[in-house]
C-alpha positions, 0 to 999 in steps of 0.5 A, a space after each residue: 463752726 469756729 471756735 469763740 475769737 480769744 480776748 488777747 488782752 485777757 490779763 489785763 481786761 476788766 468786763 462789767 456785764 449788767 442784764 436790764 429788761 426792757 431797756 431802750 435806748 436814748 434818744 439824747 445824742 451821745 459822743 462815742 468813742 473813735 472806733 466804736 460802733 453801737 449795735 442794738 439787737 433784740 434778744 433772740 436776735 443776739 442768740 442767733 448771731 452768737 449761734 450763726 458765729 456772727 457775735 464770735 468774741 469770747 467778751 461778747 459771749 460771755 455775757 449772753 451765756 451768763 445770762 442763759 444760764 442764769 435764766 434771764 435769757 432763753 434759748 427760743 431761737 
C-alpha cells in the first residue's frame, strides 16, 4: 500500500468539505470546468476506493475520514 499523494499547492489551497445525506445529483445539465471530471460513487463504495488506494489524494481523503470520525460515515466495508 502507498502512502496518500501530497497536495503540492498546500500553502495556498483552500478546501471546503460539506456532508449532505441522501443527496443526488441534478438532472439539469451543468457546464464543468475544462479538465474536471464528475464522479459519483455511493458511500461504501468511496470507502473502499479510498482502502484499495484507488481515491489516493490527501484532498480527496481528507474529507472521507472527517467524516469517519465524525460519525457521519462507517467503516461497513
Amino acid at each position: 500500500m502507498t502512502g496518500a499523494v501530497p497536495d503540492v499547492g498546500r500553502l495556498s489551497n483552500h478546501m471546503w468539505c460539506y456532508f449532505a445525506p441522501g443527496v443526488r445529483p441534478s438532472g439539469r445539465p451543468h457546464v464543468r470546468e475544462r479538465g474536471v471530471s464528475l464522479v459519483v460513487l455511493a458511500e461504501q463504495d468511496a470507502l473502499r476506493s479510498a482502502a484499495d488506494g484507488t481515491v489516493d489524494h490527501a484532498l480527496n481523503l481528507a474529507p472521507l475520514f472527517l467524516a469517519l470520525a465524525g460519525g457521519k460515515l462507517s467503516l461497513n466495508l
